[in-house]
GUKOLBA-872325 format. One record per atom (N, C-alpha, C, O): x, y, z. Coordinates in steps of 0.001 Angstrom, whole numbers, padded with zeros to 6 digits, always signed. Layout:
REM GUKOLBA-872325
XYZ ...
REM end
This chain:
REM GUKOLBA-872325
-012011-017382-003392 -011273-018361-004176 -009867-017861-004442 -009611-016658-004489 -008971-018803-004612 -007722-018468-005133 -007280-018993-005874 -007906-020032-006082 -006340-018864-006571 -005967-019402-007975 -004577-019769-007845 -003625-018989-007838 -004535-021477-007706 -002818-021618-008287 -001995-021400-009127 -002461-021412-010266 -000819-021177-009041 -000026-020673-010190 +000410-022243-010912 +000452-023405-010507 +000611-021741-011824 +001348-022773-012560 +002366-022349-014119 +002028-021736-015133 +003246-022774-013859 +004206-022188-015113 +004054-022822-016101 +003985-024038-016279 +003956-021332-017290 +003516-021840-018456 +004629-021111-019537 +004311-020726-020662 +006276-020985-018835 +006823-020412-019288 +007223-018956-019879 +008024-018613-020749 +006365-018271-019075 +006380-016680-018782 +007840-016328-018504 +008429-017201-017867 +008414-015475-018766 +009468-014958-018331 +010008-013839-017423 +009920-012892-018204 +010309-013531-016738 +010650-012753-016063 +010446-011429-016342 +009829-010579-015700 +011370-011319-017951 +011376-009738-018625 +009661-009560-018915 +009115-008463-018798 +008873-010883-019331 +008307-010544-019976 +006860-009972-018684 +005885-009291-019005 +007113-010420-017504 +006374-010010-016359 +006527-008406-016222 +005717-007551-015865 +007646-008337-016571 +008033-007012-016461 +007513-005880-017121 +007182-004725-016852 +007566-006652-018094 +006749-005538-019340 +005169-005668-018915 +004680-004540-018976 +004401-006436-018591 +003015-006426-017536 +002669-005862-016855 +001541-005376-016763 +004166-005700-015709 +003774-004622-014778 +003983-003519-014678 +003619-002819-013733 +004808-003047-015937 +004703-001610-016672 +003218-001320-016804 +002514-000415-016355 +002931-002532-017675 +001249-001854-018358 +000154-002064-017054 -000896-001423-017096 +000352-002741-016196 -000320-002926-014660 -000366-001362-014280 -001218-000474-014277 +000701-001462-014030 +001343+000759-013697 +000701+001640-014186 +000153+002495-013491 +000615+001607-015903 -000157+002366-016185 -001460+002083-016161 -002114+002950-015582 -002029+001253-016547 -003545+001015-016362 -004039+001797-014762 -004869+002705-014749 -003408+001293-013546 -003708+001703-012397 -003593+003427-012491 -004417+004068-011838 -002567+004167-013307 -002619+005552-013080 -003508+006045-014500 -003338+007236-014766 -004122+005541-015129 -005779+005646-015986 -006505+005855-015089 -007154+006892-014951 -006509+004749-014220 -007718+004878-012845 -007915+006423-012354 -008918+007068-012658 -006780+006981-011512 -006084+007869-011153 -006522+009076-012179 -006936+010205-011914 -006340+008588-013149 -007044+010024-013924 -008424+010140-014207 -008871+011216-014605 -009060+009273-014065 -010340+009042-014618 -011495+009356-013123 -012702+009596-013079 -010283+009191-011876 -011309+009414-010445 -009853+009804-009671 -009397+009044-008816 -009349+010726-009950 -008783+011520-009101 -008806+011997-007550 -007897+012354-006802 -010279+011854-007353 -010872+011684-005881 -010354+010489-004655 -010785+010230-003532 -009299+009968-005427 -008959+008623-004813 -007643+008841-004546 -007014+007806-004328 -006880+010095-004481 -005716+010419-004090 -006279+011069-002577 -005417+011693-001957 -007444+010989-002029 -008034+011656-000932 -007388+010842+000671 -007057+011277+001774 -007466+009177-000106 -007273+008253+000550 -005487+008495+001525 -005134+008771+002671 -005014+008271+000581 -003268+008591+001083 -003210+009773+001855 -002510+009968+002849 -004119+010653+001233 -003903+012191+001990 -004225+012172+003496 -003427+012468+004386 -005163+011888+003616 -005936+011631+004857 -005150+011207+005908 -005128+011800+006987 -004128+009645+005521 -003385+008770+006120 -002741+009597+006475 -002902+010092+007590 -001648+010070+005481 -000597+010959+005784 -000643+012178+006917 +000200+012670+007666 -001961+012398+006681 -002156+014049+007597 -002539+013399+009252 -002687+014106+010249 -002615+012310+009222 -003337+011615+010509 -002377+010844+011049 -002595+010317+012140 -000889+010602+010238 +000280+009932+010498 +000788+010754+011009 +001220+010432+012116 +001009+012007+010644 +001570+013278+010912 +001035+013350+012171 +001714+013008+013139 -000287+013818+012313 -000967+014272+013597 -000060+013254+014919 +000655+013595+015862 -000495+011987+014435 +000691+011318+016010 +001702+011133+016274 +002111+010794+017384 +002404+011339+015183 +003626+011443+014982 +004382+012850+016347 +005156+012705+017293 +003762+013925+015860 +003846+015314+017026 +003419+014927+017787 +004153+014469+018663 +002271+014874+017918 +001170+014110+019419 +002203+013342+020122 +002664+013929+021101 +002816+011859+019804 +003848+011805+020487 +005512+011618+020477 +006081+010587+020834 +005946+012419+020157 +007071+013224+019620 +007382+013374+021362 +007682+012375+022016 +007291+014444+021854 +007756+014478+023503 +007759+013329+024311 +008761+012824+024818 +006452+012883+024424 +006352+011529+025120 +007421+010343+024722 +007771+009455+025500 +007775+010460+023666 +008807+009615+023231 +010345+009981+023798 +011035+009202+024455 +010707+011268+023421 +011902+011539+023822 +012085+011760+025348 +013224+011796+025814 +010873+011923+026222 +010649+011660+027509 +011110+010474+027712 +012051+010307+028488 +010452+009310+026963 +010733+007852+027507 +012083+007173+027174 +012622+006416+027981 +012610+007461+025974 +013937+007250+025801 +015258+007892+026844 +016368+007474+027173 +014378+009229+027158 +015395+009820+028285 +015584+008581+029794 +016569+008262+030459 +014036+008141+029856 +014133+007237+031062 +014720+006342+030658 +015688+006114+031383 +014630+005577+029711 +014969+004124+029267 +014216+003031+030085 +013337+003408+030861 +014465+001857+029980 +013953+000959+031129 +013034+000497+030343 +012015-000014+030808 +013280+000622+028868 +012336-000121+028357 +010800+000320+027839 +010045-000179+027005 +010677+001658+028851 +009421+002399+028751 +009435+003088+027004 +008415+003352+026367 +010518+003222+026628 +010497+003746+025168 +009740+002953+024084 +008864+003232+023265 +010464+001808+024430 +009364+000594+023378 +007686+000842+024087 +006730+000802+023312 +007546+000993+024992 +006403+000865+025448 +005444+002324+024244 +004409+002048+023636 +005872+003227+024200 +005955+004640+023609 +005782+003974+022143 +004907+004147+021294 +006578+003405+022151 +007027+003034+020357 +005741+002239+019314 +005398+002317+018135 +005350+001538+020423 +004283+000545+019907 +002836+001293+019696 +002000+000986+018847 +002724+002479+020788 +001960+003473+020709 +001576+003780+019912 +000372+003719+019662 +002710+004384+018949 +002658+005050+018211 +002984+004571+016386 +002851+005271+015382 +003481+002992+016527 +003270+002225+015425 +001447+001569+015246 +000778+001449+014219 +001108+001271+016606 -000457+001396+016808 -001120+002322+015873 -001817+002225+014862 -000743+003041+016438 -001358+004464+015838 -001905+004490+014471 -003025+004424+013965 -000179+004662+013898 -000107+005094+012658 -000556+004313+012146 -001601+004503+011525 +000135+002936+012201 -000917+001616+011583 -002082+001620+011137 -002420+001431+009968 -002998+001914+012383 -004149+001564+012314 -005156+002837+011221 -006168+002716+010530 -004379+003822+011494 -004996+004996+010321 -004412+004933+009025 -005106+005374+008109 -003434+004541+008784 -002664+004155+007311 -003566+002972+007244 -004378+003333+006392 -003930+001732+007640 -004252+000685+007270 -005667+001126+006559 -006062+000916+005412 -006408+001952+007882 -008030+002042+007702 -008559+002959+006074 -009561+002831+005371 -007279+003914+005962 -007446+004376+004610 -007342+004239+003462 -007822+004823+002491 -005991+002578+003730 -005925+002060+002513 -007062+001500+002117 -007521+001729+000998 -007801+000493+003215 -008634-000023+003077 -009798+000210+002344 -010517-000510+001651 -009820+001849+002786 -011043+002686+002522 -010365+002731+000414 -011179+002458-000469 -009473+002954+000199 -008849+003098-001098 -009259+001769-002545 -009659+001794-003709 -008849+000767-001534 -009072-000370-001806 -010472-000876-002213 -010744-001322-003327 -011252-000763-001267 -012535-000369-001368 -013292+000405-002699 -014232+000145-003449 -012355+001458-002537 -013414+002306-003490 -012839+002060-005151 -013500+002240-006173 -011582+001652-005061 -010984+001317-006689 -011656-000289-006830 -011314-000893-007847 -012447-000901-006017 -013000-002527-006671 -014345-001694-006946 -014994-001993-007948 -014884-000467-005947 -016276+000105-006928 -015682+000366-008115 -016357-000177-008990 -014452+001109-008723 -014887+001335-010111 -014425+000300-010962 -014627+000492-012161 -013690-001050-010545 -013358-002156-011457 -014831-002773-011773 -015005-003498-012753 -016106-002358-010674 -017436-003110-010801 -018481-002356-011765 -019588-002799-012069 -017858-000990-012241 -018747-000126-012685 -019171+000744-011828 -019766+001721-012284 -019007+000643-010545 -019699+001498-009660 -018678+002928-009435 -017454+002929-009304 -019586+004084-009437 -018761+005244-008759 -018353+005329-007936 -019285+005206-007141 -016570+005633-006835 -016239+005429-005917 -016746+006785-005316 -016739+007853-005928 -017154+006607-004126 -016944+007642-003085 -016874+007944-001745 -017557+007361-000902 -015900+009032-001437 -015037+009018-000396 -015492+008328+001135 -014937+007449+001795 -016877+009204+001423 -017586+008849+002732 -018258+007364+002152 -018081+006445+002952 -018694+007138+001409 -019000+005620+001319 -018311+004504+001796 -018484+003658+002674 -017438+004777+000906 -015789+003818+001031 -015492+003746+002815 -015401+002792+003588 -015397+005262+003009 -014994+004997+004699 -016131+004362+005534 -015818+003453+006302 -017327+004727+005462 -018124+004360+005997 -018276+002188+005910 -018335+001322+006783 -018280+002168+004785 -017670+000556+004081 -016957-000110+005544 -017179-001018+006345 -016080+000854+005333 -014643-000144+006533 -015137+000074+008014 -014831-000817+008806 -015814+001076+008459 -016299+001036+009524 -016436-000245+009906 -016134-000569+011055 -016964-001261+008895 -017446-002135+009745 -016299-003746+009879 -016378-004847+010424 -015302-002995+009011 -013816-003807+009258 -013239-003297+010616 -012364-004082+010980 -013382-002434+011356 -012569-001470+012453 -011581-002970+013351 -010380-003021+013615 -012553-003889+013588 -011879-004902+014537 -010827-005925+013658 -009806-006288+014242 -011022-006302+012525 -009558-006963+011811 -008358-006038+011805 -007211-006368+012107 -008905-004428+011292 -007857-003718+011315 -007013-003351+012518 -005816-003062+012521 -008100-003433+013837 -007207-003328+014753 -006350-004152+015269 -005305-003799+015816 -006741-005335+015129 -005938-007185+015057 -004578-006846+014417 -003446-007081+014839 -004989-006223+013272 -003538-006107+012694 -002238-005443+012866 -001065-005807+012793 -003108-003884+013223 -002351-002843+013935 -001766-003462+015169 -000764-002865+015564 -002185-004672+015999 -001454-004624+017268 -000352-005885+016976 +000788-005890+017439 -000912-006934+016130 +000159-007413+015515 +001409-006760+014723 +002570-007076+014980 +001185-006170+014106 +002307-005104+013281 +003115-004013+014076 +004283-003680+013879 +002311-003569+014939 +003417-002831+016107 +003984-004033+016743 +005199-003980+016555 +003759-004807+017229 +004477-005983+018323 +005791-006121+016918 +006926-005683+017106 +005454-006667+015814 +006690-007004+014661 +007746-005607+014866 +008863-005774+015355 +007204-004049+014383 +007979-003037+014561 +008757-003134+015626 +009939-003431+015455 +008262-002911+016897 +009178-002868+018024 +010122-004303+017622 +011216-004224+017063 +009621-005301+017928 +010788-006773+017561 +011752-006121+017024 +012753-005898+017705 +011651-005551+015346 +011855-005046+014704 +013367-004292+014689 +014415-004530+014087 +012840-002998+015904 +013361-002213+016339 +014144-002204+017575 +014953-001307+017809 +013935-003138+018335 +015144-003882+018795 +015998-005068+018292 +016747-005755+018985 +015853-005142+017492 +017010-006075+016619 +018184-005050+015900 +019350-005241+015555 +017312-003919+015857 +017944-002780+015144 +018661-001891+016044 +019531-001258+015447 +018570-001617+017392 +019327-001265+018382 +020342-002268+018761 +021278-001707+019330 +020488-003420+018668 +021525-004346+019126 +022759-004013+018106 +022916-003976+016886 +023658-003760+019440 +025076-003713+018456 +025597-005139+018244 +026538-005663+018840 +024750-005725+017202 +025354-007259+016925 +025182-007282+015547 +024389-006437+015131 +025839-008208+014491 +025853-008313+013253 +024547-009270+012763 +023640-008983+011982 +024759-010334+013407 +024062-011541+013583 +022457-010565+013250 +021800-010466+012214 +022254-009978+014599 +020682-009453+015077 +020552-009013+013586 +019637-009495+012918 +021289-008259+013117 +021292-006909+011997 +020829-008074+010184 +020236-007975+009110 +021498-008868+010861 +021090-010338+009864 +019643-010250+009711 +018889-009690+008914 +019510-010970+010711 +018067-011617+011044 +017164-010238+011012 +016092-010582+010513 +017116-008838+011321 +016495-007961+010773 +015973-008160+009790 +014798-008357+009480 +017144-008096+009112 +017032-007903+006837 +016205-009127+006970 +015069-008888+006559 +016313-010109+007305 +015906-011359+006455 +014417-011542+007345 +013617-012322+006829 +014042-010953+008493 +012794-011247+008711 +012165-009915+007987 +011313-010251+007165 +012322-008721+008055 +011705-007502+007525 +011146-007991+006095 +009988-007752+005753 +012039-008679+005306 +012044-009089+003629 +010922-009915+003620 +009886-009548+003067 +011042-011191+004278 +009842-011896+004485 +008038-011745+005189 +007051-012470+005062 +008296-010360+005983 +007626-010024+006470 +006553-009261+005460 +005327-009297+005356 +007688-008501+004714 +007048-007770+003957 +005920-008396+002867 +004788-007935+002724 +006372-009332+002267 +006247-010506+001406 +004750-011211+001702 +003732-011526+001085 +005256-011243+002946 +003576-012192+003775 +002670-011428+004083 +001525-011783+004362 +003052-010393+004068 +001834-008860+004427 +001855-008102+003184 +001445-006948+003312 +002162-008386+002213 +002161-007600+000739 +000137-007038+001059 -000343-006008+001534 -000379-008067+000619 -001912-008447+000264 -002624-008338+001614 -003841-008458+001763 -001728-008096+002586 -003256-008292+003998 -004070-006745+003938 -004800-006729+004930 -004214-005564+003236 -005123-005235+003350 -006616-005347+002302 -007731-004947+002639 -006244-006026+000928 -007353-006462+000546 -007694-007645+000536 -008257-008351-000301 -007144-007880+001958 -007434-009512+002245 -008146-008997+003217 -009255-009530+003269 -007940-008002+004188 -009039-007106+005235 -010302-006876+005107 -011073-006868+006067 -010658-006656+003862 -011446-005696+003002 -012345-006803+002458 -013566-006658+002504 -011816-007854+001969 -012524-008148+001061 -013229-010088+001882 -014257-010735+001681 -012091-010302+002702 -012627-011862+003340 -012462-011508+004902 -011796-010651+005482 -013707-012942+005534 -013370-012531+006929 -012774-013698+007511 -013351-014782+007429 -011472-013550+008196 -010606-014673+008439 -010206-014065+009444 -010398-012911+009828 -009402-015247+010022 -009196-014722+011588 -007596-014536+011230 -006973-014686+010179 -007108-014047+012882 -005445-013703+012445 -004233-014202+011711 -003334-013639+011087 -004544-015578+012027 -003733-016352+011433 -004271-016341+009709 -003325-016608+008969 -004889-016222+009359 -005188-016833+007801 -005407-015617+007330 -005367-015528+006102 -005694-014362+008111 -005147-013482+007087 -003528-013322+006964 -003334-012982+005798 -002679-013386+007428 -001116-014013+007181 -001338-014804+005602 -000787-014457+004557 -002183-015809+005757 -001570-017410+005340 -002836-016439+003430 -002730-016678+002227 -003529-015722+003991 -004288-015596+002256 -003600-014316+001480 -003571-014148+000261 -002984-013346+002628 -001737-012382+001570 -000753-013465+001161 -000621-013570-000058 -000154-014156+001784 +000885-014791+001144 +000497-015808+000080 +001266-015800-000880 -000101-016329+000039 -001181-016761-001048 -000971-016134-002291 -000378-016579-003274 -001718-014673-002075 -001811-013861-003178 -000268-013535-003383 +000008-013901-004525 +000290-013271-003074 +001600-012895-003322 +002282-013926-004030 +003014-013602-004966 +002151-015063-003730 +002743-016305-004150 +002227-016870-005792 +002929-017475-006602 +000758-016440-005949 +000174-016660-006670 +000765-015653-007717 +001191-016219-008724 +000881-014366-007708 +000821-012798-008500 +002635-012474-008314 +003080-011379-008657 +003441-013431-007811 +004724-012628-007481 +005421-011899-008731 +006088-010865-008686 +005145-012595-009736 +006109-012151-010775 +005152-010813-011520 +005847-010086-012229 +004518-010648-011482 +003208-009696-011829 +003348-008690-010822 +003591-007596-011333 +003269-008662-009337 +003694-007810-008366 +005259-007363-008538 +005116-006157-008742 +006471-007578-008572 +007531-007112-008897 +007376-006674-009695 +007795-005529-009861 +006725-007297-010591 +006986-006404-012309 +006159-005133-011817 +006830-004116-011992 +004947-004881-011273 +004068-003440-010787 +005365-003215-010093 +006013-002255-010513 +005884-003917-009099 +006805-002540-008245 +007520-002219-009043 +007247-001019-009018 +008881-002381-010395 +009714-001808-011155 +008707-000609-011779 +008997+000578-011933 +007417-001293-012094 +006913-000102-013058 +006473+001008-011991 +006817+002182-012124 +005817+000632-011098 +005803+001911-010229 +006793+002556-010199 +006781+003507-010982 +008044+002386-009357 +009271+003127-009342 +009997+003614-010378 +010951+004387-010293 +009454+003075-011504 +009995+003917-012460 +009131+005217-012686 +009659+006310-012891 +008075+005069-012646 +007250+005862-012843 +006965+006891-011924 +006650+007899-012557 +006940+007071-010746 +007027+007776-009591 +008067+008217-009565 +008001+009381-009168 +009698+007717-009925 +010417+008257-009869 +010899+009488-010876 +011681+010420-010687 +010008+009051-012164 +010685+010356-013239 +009343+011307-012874 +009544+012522-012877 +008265+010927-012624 +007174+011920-011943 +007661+013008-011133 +007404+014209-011217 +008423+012369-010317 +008762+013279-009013 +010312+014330-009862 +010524+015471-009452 +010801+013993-010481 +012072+014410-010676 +011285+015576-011972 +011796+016679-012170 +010457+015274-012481 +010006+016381-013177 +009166+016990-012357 +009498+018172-012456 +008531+016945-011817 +007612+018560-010711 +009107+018394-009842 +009645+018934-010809 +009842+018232-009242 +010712+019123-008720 +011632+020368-009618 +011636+021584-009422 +012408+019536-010685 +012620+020552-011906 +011980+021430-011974 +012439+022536-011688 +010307+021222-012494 +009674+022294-012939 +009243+023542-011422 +008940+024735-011454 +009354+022887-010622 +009131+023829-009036 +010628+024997-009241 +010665+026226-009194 +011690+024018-009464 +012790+024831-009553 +012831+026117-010531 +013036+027294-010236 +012535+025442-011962 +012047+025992-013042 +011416+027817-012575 +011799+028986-012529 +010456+027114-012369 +009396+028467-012158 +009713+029424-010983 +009430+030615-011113 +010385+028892-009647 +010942+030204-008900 +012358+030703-009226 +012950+031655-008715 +012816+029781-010275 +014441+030638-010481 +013892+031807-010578 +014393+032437-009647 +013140+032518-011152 +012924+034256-011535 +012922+034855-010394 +013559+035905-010311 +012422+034499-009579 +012088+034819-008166 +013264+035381-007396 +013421+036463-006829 +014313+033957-007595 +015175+033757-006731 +015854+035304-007414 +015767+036426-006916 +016453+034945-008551 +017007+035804-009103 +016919+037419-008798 +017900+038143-008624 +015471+037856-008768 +015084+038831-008519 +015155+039309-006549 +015870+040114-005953 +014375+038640-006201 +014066+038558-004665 +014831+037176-003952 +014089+036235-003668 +015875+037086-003747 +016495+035362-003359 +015486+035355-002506 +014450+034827-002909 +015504+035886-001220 +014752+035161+000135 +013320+034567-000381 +013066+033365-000307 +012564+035368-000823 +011259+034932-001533 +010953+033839-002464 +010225+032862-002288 +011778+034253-003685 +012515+032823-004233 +012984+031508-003821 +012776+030373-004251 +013687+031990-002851 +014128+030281-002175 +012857+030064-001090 +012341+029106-000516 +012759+030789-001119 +011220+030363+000249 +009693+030302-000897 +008643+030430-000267 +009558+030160-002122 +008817+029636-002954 +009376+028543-003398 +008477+027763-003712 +010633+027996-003623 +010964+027168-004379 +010963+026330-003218 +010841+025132-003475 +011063+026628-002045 +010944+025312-001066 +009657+024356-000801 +009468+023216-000376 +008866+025452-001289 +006924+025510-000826 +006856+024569-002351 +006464+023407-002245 +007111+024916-003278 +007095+024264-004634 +007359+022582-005068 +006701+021766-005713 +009086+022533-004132 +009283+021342-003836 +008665+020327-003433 +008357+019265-003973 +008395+021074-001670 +007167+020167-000896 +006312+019893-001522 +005533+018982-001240 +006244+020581-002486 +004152+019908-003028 +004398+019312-003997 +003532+018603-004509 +006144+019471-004744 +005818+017880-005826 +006323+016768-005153 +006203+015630-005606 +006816+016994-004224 +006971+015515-003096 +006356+015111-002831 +006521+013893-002894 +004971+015595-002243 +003520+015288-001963 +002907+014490-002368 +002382+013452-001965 +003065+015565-004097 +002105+014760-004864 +002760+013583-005452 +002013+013007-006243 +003704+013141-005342 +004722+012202-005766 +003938+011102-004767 +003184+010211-005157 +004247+011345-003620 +003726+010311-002780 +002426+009920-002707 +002080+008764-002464 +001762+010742-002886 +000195+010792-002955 +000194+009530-004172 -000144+008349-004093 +000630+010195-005103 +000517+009006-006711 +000823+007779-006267 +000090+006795-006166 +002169+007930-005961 +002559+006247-005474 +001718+005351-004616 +001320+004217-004882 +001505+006120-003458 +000559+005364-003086 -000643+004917-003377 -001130+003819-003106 -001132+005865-003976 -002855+005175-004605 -002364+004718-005797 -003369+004754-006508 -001378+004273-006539 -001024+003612-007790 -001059+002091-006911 -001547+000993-007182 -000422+002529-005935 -000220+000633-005263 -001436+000292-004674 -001979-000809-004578 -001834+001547-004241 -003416+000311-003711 -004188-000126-004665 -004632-001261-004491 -004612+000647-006017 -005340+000443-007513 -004334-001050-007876 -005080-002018-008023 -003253-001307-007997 -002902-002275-008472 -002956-003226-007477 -003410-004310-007843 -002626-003132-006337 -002564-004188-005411 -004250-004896-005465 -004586-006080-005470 -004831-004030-005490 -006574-004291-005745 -006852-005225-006707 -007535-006226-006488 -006206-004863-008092 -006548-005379-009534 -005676-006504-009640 -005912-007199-010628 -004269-007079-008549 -004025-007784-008778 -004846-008988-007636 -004855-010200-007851 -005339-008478-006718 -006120-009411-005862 -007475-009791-006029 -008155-010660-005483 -007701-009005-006847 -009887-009323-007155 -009255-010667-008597 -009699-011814-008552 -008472-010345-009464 -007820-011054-010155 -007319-012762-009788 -007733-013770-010360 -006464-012697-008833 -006171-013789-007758 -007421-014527-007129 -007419-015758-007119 -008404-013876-006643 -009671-014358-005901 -010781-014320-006832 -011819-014757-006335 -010863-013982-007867 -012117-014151-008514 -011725-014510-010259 -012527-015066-011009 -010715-014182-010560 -010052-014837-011672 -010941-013577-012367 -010237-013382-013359 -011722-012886-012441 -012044-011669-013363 -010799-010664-013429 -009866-010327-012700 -011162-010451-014356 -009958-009392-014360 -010794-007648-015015 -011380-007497-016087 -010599-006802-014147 -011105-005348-013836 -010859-004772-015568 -009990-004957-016419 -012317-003895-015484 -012503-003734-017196 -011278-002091-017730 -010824-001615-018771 -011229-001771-016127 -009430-000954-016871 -008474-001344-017129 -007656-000697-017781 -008232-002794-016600 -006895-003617-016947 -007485-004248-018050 -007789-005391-017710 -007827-003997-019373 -008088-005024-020410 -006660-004778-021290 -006580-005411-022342 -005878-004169-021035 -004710-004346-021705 -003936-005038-021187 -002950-005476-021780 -004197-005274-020029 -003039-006323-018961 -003697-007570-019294 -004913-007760-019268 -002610-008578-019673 -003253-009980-020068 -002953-010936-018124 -001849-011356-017778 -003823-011003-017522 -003956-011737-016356 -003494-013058-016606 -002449-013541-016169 -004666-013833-017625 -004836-015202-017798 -003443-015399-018791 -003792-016325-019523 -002731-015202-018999 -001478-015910-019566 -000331-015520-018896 +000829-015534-019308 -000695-015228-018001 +001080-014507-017452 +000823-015974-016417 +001610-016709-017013 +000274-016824-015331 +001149-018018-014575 -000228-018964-014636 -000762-019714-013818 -000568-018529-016117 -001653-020100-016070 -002332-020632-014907 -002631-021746-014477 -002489-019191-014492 -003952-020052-013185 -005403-020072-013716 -006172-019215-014151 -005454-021320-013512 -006565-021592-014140 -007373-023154-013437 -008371-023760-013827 -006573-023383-012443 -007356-023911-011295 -007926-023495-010154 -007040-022959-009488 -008868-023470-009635 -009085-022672-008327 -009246-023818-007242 -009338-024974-007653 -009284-023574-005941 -009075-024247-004585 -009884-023529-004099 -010074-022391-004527 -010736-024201-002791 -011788-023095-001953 -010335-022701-001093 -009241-023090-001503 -010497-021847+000199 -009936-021680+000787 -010305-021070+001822 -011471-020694+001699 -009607-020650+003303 -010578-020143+004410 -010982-018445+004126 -010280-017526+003705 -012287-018482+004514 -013034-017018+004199 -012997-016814+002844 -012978-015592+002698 -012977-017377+001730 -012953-017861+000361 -014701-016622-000058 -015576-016280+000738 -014624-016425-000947 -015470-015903-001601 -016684-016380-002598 -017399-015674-003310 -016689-017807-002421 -017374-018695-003394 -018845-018295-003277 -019507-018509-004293 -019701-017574-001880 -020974-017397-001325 -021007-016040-002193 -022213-015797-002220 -020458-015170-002810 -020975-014149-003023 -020407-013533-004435 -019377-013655-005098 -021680-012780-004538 -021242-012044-006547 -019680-011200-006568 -019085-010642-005647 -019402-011330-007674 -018360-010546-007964 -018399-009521-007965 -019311-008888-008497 -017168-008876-007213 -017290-007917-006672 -017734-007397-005407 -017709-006179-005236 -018160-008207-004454 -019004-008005-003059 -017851-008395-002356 -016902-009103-002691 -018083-007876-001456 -017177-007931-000352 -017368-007655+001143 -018193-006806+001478 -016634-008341+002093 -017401-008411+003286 -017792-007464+003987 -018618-007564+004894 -017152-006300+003581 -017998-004789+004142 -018756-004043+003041 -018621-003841+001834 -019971-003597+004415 -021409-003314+003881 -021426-001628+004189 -022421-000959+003908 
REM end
């Protein structure tokens, strides 16, 4: 199910202040099952892995040109895609177990999406075909192209906000998973911006304090031993960058989650009871819709 919006005179600022408390509620989660920063990690270390893997093959094919580079490129947006996607999924997954009461866990969750493998790969080959597009609009020395970049990337983004717990949770074919993120997005927009300000605010003074404090703690070092010092304070850095990213990302899949079980089932998750759902765009009509959720309990979802 999905829920139309309808204005009931909400305000902008006042979305804002929502998706502050959206922000934090989602990093409660985060403290309460910490095990769910496993998700991003995974991605990341498996983004990495093809990233090197094909690193040569790439600068091989760009050396040829002829087009064979994009060929390389899609490879490797494939790739990454499809293992960033499969872990969000797996993330996604396991933060609607604990909005249900249920304990999340790691091999469960993955095991869960196993049996998504073929939407996710639908998507991955759609989403590399967009990248490369993408990325030749971005090689053209034209203004125009450089236009139409910005303004399809923006929209792109927009219409794919929600397609992975639209993956996860309904089974629709290619086209309508497009048409049920944008949905949700359309439905939650002012609630979603307001989470992205509060994320970025929040990730951002996160990160700026563990770098400080990384700095903090090897000045002695430096002072004493520089080489050692600066070669701790570098190791220090990296890992509050890490964990910076690590947060951010499982902050957005926990909210992206709580704002979509929200959107499709009009419940709203018993860690967000400080986030008021039902008064921020007066949805309070629902519409069936394709791969709609009306056949099954709250909380169920199409992987078993």
């Amino acid at each position: 199910m999905a829920l139309r919006a309808r204005s009931n005179g909400v305000g902008f600022v006042d979305r804002l202040k929502t998706g502050w408390t959206l922000t934090k509620d989602s990093v409660g989660v985060i403290r309460e099952y910490p095990k769910l920063l496993v998700f991003p990690l995974l991605a990341a270390v498996a983004s990495v892995f093809f990233l090197v893997f094909l690193f040569l093959p790439l600068v091989l094919a760009d050396v040829i040109g002829g087009g064979l580079e994009y060929v390389v490129l899609f490879v490797l947006y494939f790739l990454t895609t499809f293992v960033s996607t499969y872990f969000a999924a797996a993330l996604v997954y396991a933060a609607n177990e604990t909005f249900h009461g249920r304990e999340p866990e790691i091999r469960s969750s993955m095991r869960a999406i196993n049996g998504r493998l073929g939407p996710i790969a639908v998507w991955a080959v759609i989403s590399a075909t967009v990248s490369v597009l993408l990325r030749t609009l971005e090689d053209a020395d034209n203004p125009v192209a450089s236009i139409l970049r910005s303004l399809f990337a923006l929209g792109w983004s927009i219409m794919t906000f929600f397609i992975v717990p639209v993956l996860v949770f309904e089974d629709v074919s290619a086209t309508e998973m497009f048409e049920r993120s944008g949905e949700t997005f359309r439905d939650t927009w002012g609630e979603t911006l307001g989470a992205g300000f509060g994320i970025t605010a929040i990730v951002a003074v996160l990160g700026v304090v563990l770098v400080l404090a990384a700095l903090v703690v090897s000045a002695p070092l430096v002072a004493a031993f520089q080489g050692a010092g600066v070669a701790l304070a570098i190791v220090l850095v990296a890992l509050a960058l890490v964990f910076t990213y690590l947060i951010s990302q499982t902050v957005w899949g926990i909210a992206k989650t709580a704002l979509y079980v929200y959107a499709a089932e009009g419940t709203t998750p018993s860690q967000f009871e400080n986030f008021d759902f039902q008064t921020l765009g007066g949805r309070t009509e629902r519409r069936a819709t394709p791969g709609s959720r009306s056949d099954r309990r709250p909380g169920e979802s199409f992987v078993e």
